[in-house]
Each structure stands twice: as C-alpha cells, then as structure tokens.
C-alpha positions as CSV (number, residue, x, y, z in Angstrom):
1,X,16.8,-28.2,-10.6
2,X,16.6,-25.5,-13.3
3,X,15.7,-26.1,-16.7
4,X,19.1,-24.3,-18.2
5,X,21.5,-26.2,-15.7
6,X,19.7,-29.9,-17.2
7,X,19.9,-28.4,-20.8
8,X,22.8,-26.3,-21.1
9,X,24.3,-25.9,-18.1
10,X,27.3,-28.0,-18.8
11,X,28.7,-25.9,-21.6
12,X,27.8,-22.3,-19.5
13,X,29.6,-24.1,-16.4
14,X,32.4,-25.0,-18.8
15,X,32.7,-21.9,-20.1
16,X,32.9,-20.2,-16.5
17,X,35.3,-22.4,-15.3
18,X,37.6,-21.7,-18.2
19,X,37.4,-18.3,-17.8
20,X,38.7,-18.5,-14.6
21,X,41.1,-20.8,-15.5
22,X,42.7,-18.0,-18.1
23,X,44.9,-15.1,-17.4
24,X,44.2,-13.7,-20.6
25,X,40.6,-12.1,-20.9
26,X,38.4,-12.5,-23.4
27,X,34.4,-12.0,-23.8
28,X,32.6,-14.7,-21.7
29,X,29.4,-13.8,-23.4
30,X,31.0,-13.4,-26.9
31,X,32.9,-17.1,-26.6
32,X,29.7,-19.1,-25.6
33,X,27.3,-20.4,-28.2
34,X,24.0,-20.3,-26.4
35,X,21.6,-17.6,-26.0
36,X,21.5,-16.1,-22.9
37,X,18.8,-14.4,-20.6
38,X,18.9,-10.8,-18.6
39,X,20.3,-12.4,-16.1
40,X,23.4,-14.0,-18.1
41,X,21.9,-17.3,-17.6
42,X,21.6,-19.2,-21.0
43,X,18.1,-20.2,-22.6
44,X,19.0,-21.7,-25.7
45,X,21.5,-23.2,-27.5
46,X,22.1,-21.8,-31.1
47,X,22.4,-25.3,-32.8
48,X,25.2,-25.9,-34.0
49,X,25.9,-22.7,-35.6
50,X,27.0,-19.5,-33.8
51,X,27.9,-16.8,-36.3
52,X,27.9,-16.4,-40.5
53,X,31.2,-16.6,-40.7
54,X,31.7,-19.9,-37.8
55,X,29.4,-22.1,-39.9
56,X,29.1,-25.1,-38.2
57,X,30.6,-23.7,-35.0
58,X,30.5,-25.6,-31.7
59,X,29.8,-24.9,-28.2
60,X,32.7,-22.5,-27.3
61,X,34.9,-20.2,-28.9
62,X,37.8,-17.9,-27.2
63,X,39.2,-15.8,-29.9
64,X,42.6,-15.4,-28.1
65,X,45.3,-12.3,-29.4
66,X,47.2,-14.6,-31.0
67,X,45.5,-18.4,-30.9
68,X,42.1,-19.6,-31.0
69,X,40.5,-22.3,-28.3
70,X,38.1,-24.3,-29.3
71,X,35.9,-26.0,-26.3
72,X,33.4,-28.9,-27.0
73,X,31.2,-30.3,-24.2
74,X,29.4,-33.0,-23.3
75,X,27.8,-35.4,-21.1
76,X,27.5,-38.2,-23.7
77,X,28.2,-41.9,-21.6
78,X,32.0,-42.5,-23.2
79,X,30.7,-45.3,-26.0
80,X,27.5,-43.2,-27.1
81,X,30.5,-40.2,-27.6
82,X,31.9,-42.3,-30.6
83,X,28.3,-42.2,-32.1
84,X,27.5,-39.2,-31.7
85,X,30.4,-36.5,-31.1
86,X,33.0,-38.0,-33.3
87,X,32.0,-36.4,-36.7
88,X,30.7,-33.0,-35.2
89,X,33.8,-32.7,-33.2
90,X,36.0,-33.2,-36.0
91,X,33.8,-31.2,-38.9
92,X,33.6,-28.3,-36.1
93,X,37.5,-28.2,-35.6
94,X,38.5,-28.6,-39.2
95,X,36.0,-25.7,-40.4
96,X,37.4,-23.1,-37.7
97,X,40.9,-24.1,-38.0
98,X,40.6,-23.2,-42.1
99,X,39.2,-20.4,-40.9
100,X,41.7,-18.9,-38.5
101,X,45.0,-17.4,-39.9
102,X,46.3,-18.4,-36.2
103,X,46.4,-21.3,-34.5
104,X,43.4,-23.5,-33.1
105,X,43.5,-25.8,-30.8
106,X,40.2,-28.1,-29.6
107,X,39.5,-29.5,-26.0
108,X,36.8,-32.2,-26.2
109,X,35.7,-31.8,-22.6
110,X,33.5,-34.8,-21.0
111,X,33.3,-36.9,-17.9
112,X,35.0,-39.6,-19.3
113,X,37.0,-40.8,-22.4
114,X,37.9,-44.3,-24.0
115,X,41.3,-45.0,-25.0
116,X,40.1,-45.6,-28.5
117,X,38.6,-41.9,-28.4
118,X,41.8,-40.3,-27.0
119,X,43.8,-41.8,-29.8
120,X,41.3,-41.1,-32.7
121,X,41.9,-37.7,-31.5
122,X,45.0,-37.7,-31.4
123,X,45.7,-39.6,-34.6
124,X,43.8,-36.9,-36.6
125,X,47.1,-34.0,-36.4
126,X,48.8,-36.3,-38.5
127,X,46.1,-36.4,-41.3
128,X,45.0,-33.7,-43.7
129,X,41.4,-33.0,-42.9
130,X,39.4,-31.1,-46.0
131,X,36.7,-28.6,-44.7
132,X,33.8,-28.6,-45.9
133,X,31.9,-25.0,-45.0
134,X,33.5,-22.8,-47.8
135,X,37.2,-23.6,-50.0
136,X,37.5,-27.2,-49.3
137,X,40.8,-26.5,-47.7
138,X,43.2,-28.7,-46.1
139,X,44.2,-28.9,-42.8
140,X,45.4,-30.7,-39.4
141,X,43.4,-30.6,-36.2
142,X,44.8,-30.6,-32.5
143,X,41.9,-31.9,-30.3
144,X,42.9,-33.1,-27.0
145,X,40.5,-35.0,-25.0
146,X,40.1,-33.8,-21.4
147,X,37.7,-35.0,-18.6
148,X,35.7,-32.3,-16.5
149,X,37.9,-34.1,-13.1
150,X,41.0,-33.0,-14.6
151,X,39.5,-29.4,-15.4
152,X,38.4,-29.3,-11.7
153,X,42.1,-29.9,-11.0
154,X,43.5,-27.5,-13.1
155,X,40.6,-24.7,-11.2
156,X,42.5,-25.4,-8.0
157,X,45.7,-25.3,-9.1
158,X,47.5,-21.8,-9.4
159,X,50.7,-22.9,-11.8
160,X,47.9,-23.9,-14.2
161,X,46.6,-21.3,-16.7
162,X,45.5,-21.0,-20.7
163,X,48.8,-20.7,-21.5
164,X,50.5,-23.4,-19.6
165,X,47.7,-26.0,-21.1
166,X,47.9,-24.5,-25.0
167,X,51.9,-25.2,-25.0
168,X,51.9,-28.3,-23.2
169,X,49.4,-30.0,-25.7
170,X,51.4,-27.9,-29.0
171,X,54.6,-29.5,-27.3
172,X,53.0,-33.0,-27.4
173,X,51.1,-32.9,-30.9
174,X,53.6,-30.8,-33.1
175,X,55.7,-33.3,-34.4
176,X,52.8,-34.9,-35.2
177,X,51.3,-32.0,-37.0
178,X,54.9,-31.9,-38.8
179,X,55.0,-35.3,-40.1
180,X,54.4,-35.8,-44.0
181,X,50.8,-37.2,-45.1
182,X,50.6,-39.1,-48.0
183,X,47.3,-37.6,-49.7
184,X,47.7,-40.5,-52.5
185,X,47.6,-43.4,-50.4
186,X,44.4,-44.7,-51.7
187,X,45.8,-44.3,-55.2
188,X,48.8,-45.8,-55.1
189,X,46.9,-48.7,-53.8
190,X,44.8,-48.9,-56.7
191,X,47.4,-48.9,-58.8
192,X,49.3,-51.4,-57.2
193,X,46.1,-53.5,-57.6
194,X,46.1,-52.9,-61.5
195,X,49.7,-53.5,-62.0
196,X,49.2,-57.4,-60.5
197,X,46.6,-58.1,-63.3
C-alpha cells in the first residue's frame, strides 16, 4: 500500500468522491488541504491551516457560487472522535462560518458516529459560538455528521447531488439556527445565587 493512501488518502478519496457527487463544479485541487504531487496525488497535509485568510482551516473547502461546504475527515474509532475531533471540528467551522458572508455548512465524515456525537453536533446551531482567529464574532454552526457508507450510497445514487444534501440538512437544522440563545445564562445564574444570600 502507498504511503499517501495510509496518510492522507482518506481526505483525497473524500474529496474525489464529492466531487463526483456535485453538479456544480468547483476546483478539486483548490478545495483540498494537502499538498499534492505532479501526478495530483497528495504528499502532505498542510496542518491544519490552508490559506492566510482560512486560519485554522480543515481538510476540505468547496467555495460554492453562493454557499460554502465544509468537509472534515477522519478515521478516528467513534470514542477516540470525542477526544480528538470535537474541538477542531467545532473551532474549524466556527472560524470559516465568521468568515464567509454566505452560508456554511460542515459534514464531519467518518466510518462511524456515536449518538452522543451526532447530537453534540447537532446541538451546537442552537448556540452562539465566538470565533476565535480574528473579531471574536458570533455565530451558529451547521455540522452534520455523516458516515463514509452513507456517502458510498449517495455515489450510486443519481437523485442525490450537492444540492439535494445542502437543503435537506438547512431544512432540518434551520429552526434550530432560528431559535433565541440566551448569551446571559451563566449570569443570570449568578445572580440568582447572590439574591438567596
């Protein structure tokens, strides 16, 4: 087996298949975060940060016309994914979607999820998330965990495209998204506290 398909093949392979999986075009090479060889093949990863202006960045980015996807891989066994994906995930999402002036969407691709995961996930649109790479901005993240079977299902399936995926996950998360946040919950405990002494 070659080096690059241990290493980095998961995210190239992902990549690939979504491109496929899209009717809209985009840049293959241009969406990946990994360094690639003559032959296209990748060589390196770029750790964690593709370009100035996507600090913090994760594995793959498709700059859509009007919407931004947002793919994180990995092959992480589903309880090691709550060690060790949970904050870059979330820290990668929040920092693009304050960046974007359009909408971004996240798909935390891997071979297989816990409920607790898919929840956490979900849980987050209805939270105001604060980036942290440049204004401190706040924001609400749509990631939607996905397992590489059901990706294989979509490949094979011809009603299934970009489009069809983005609006059946902003369907299911925007009245979350909508929903009020309290942002001084933690305070008006406190001072509930301080009023009973």
């Amino acid at each position: 087996m070659c080096h690059w398909v241990q290493s980095d093949g998961p995210v190239f392979q992902i990549a690939v298949a979504w491109y496929y999986i899209s009717e809209e075009k985009y840049s293959l090479r241009e969406s990946m975060n990994l360094t690639l060889d003559s032959e296209g093949l990748p060589v390196a990863q770029a750790g964690g940060q593709k370009k100035k202006q996507d600090e913090n960045s994760g594995d793959i980015t498709i700059e859509y016309k009007d919407r931004t996807l947002f793919l994180e891989v990995t092959l992480m066994d589903k309880n090691a994914i709550k060690r060790g994906e949970w904050e870059p995930v979330l820290r990668h999402t929040v920092n693009l979607s304050a960046s974007r002036t359009v909408p971004v969407q996240t798909y935390f691709i891997t071979d297989a999820v816990d409920k607790n995961t898919e929840n956490i996930w979900r849980s987050v649109a209805a939270t105001d998330l604060e980036e942290t790479a440049v204004q401190h901005r706040s924001v609400r993240a749509t990631i939607y965990p996905l397992t590489i079977d059901t990706l294989i299902k979509w490949l094979h399936d011809k009603g299934v495209n970009e489009k069809v995926i983005w609006d059946a996950v902003d369907t299911s998360y925007k009245p979350i998204i909508e929903t009020d946040f309290d942002a001084d919950w933690k305070a008006d405990i406190l001072a509930s506290i301080s009023s009973n002494n």
